[in-house]
N, C-alpha and C positions, 0 to 999 in steps of 0.2 A: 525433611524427606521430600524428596521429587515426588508433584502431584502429579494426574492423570495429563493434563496440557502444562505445554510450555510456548508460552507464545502464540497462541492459536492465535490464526489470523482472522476466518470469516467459516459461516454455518450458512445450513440448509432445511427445511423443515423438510421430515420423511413426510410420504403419503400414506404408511400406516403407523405412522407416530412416533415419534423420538427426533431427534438431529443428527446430522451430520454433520462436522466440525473439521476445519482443516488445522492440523496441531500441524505449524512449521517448525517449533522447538523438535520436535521428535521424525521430523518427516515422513508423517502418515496421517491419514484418514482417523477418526475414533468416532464412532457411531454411539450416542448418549441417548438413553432413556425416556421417555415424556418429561420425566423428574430436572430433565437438563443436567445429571448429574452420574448417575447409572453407567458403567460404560457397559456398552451390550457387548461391542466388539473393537476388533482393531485393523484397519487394511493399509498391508505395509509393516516391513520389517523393523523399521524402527532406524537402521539405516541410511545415509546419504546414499544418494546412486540413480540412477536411470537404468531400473531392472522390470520387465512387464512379468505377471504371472500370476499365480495363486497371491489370495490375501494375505499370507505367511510369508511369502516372498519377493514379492515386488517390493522397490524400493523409492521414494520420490526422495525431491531437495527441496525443502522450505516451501510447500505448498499453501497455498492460500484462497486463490477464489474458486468456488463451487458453483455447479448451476444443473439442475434436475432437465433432462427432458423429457417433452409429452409423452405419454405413454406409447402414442403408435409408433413413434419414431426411434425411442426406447427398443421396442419390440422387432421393428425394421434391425436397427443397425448391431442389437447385443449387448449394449451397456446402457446404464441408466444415468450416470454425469460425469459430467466432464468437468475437469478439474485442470486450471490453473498452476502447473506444475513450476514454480517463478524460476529458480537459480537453478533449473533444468532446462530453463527455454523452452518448454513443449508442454500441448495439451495431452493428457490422458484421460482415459476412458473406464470406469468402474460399472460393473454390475453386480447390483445390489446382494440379487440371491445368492453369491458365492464370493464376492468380495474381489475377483478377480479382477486384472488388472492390465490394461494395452495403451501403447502410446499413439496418439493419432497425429498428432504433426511435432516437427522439431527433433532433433538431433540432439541435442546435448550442446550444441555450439551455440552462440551467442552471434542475433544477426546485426551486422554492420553495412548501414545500406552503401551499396557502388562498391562492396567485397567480392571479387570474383569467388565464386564455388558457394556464394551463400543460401543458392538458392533450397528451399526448403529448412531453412533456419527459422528460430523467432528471436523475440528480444523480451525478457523478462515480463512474460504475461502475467496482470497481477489480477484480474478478477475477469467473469464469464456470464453472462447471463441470455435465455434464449430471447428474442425478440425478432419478427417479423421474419420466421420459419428458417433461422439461422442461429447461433453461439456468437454473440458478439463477444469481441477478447478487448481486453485495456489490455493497450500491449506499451506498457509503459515506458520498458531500454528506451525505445526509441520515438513516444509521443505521438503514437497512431491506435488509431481503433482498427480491428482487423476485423473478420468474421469468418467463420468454420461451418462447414456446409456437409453435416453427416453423414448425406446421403453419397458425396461422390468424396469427402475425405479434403477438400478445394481448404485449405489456408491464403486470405487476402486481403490487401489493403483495403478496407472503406473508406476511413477517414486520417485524415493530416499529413503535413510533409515532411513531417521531422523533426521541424521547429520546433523549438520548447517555446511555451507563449499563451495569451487567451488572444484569441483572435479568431473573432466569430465568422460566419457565412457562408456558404456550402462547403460537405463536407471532404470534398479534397484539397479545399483552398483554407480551411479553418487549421488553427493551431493549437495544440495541447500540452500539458504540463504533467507530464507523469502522472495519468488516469487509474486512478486506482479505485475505484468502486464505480458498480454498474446495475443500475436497476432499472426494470421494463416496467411500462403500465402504457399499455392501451397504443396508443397512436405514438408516443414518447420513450424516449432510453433518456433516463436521468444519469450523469455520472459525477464524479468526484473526482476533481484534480488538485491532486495534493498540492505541486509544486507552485501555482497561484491561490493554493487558500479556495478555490471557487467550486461552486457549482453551477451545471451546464444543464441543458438540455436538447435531445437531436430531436428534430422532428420535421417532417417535409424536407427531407433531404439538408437541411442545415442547422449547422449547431448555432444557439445562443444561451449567453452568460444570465446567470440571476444574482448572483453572488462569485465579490473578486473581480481585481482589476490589474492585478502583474503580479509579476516572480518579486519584485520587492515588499508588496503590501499585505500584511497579514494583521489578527489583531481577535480579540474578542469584543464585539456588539451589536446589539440588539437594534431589529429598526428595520426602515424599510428596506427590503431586499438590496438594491442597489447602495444602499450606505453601510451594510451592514459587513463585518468580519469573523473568519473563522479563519485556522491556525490547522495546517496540515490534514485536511481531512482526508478519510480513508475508505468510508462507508456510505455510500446511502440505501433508504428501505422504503419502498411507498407503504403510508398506511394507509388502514380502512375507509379514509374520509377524500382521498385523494390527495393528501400533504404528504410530505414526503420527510423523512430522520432521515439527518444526517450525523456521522460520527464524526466530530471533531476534535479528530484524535488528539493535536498538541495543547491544546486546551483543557484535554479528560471532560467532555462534554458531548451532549446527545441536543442536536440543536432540532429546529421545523421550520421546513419553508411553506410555507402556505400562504394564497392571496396574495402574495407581494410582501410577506412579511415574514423577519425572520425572528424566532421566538427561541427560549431554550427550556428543555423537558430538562435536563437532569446534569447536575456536575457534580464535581469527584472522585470521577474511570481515573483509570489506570490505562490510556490510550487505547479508548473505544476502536473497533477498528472495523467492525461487520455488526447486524444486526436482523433478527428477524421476526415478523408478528407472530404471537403466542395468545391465542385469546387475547382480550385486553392489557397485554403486557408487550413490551418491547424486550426482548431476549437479546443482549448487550455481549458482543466477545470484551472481556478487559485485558488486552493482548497482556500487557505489561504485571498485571496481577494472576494471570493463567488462569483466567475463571470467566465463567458465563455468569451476569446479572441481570436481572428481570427490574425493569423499568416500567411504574406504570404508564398507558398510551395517554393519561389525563395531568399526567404529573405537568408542573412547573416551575422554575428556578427563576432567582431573579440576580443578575449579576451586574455590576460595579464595571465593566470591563475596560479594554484600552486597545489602542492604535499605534503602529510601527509602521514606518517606513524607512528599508535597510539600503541606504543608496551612497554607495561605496567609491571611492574615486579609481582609476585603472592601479591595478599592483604590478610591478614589473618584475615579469620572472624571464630565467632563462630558458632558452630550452632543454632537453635533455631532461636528468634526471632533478625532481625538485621534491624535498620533504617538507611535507603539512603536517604541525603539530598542534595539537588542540593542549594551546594550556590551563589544567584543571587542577584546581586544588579548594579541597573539600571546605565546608567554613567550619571557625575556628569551634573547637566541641564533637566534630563530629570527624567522620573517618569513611574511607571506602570500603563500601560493602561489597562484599563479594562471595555470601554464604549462600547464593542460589545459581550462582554460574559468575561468569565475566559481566563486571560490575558499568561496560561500557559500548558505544557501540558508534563505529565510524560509519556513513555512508558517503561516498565520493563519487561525483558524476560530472557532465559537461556540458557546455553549449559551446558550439558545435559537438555533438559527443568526439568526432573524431580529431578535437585537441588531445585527447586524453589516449595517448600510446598507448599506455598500461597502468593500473593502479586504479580503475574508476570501481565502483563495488560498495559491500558491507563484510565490515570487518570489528573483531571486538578492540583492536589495538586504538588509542589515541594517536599514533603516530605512523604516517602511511608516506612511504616514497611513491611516486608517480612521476610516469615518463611524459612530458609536454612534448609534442609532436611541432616545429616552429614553421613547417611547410604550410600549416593550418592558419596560423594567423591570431589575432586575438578572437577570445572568446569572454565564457561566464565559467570558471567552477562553482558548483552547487554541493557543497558540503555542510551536511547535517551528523550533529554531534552528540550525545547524552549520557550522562555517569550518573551512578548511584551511590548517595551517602546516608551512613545513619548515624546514632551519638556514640561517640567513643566510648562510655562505659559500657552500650548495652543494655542485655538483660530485658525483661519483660518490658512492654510499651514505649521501646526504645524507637523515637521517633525517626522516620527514612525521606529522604527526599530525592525527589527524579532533576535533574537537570539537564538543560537541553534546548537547542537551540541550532538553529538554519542560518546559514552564509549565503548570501548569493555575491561573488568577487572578483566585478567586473579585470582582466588578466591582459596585457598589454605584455607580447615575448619582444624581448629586446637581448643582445650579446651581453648586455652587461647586468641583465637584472639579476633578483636574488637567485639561489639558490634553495632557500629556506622560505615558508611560509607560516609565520606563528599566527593562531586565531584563538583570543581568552573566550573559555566559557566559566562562564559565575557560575564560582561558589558560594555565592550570597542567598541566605537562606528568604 
């Protein structure tokens, strides 16, 4: 039986108690109990769509980051957060006491910078937090930080040019990687970008890396910050002591940066992906298991871990139309599972994004055509992959495994290259 979430991306601690949780499986809002478990209510029909209105009726698409504002501004503007609306492109706006529901920026359309008519578009906003009397947005599509200014409704660039990358130094001249977790303290915004593995932080107008060093190197290990690896994170959460959780997500791990050093509280998520303080607990989204986990803030793990670096020689495709196949096959014993929805799940994107004509997204298929644009030139596809298997008999304590795995594939267009791009992911348990 389908539980209360599905896929919940990231949460919010209410200020008179319970959470807020953004369920993207279901595309709505589900407001949870102190218990972390209760559902009190639900905002959002339940629905795909970009509909504003009553709790009951509005509709979002895959939402995900959440971010409370002060209460005066709260009070100014008519709602109380803004929400990360991702495969809608646009921020919305909820109040609490009625659950009601308004879009504040973004259309439904997907921005593609140097697109005439795009102006007032976003690009896949994946998380929001308030910081320095603004909504900073991870505006991921396109590897900029944006900010949202409530009081006059202003959606705008702050940081990056486009570039997918880590490349530090003020912040219209720094480079990002598909930013997806955002968290404030004090003089700093801590963020999470996924696509290098890293964590950054802005501060005095320029951002700098602590952890991660490119789109190829990821890895699980422990150590001083600058040697240290993490594997697609999604999350960060300052704690109480001024260190900072991160969710590392491809690794199912809840890591700490602290002091120059990176340490890990907890492993065996179900791709952690948000998180938030709970009294002395760390309140864990496990996107992949549809449930909240309480972590304690003292816990810690000790792991064994490893280092990758994916450095691919140019592939030559054509232009026009070109099918990526992810070839998967489960190992030997076991079988695809698919008793909780689609047992798999494509995500496909670009450097330059505007290589990619059509086909760039997240999709359940393993097997995606996309249109390469050849007026563009070479580029990177960034294709991330993962299936779920479990033992061909079955039955109770029938063992399940996630598999899963990130390309980066460096792309050289030529008249006579392939047409076809096959990429194995293991099934080796």
């Amino acid at each position: 039986m389908e539980g209360d979430l599905r896929f919940p991306a990231k949460l919010v601690a209410l200020p008179g108690g319970g959470f807020l949780v953004a369920d993207a499986g279901h595309h709505s809002l589900v407001e949870l109990a102190a218990d972390a478990e209760t559902v009190v209510r639900r905002v959002g029909s339940g629905d795909r769509g970009l509909v504003d209105g009553a709790a009951g009726v509005a509709r979002f698409a895959e939402p995900n980051g959440l971010c409370l504002l002060p209460p005066d501004v709260a009070a100014t503007v008519g709602y109380d957060v803004v929400v990360a609306d991702t495969v809608n492109h646009a921020l919305r706006g909820v109040r609490l006491s009625d659950g009601s529901v308004r879009t504040l920026a973004g259309d439904g359309r997907q921005l593609f910078p140097g697109t005439p008519g795009s102006e007032g578009t976003l690009s896949s906003p994946w998380d929001v937090a308030w910081w320095q009397d603004r909504v900073w947005v991870a505006m991921a599509g396109i590897h900029q930080l944006w900010t949202f200014d409530p009081s006059s409704g202003a959606a705008e660039v702050t940081a990056g040019t486009t570039n997918e990358g880590i490349v530090d130094g003020p912040l219209r001249e720094a480079w990002f990687a598909q930013t997806s977790g955002l968290a404030a303290d004090g003089e700093r915004l801590w963020l999470a970008d996924s696509e290098t593995s890293s964590v950054r932080v802005v501060a005095d107008g320029a951002v700098r890396s602590l952890v991660g060093t490119g789109l190829f190197d990821f890895g699980f290990r422990d150590g001083p910050a600058e040697q240290a690896l993490m594997q697609h994170p999604l999350g960060v959460t300052v704690l109480p002591d001024g260190s900072v959780a991160v969710c590392d997500t491809y690794n199912g791990a809840v890591r700490r940066v602290a002091g120059g050093e990176v340490t890990t509280l907890a492993t065996g998520l179900a791709e952690p992906s948000g998180a938030v303080v709970d009294g002395d607990h760390l309140l864990v989204v496990e996107s992949a298991a549809h449930r909240l986990t309480r972590v304690p803030l003292g816990a810690a793990a000790r792991v064994d871990g490893f280092a990758h670096r994916t450095q691919r020689p140019p592939t030559e495709l054509r232009g026009g139309e070109v099918e990526i196949v992810i070839d998967f096959t489960p190992p030997p014993g076991q079988k695809v599972d698919d008793r909780f929805g689609p047992p798999s799940q494509l995500l496909v994107s670009a450097t330059p994004q505007a290589l990619l004509a059509s086909g760039e997204g997240r999709g359940t298929s393993l097997v995606r055509t996309v249109t390469i644009d050849p007026a563009v030139g070479d580029g990177v596809l960034h294709v991330a992959a993962r299936a779920a298997s479990c033992d061909a008999e079955g039955g109770e304590g029938a063992a399940c495994h996630l598999h899963q795995q990130d390309w980066g594939v460096p792309v050289r267009v030529t008249d006579d290259g392939d047409a076809r791009l096959v990429l194995p992911l293991s099934g080796r348990s």
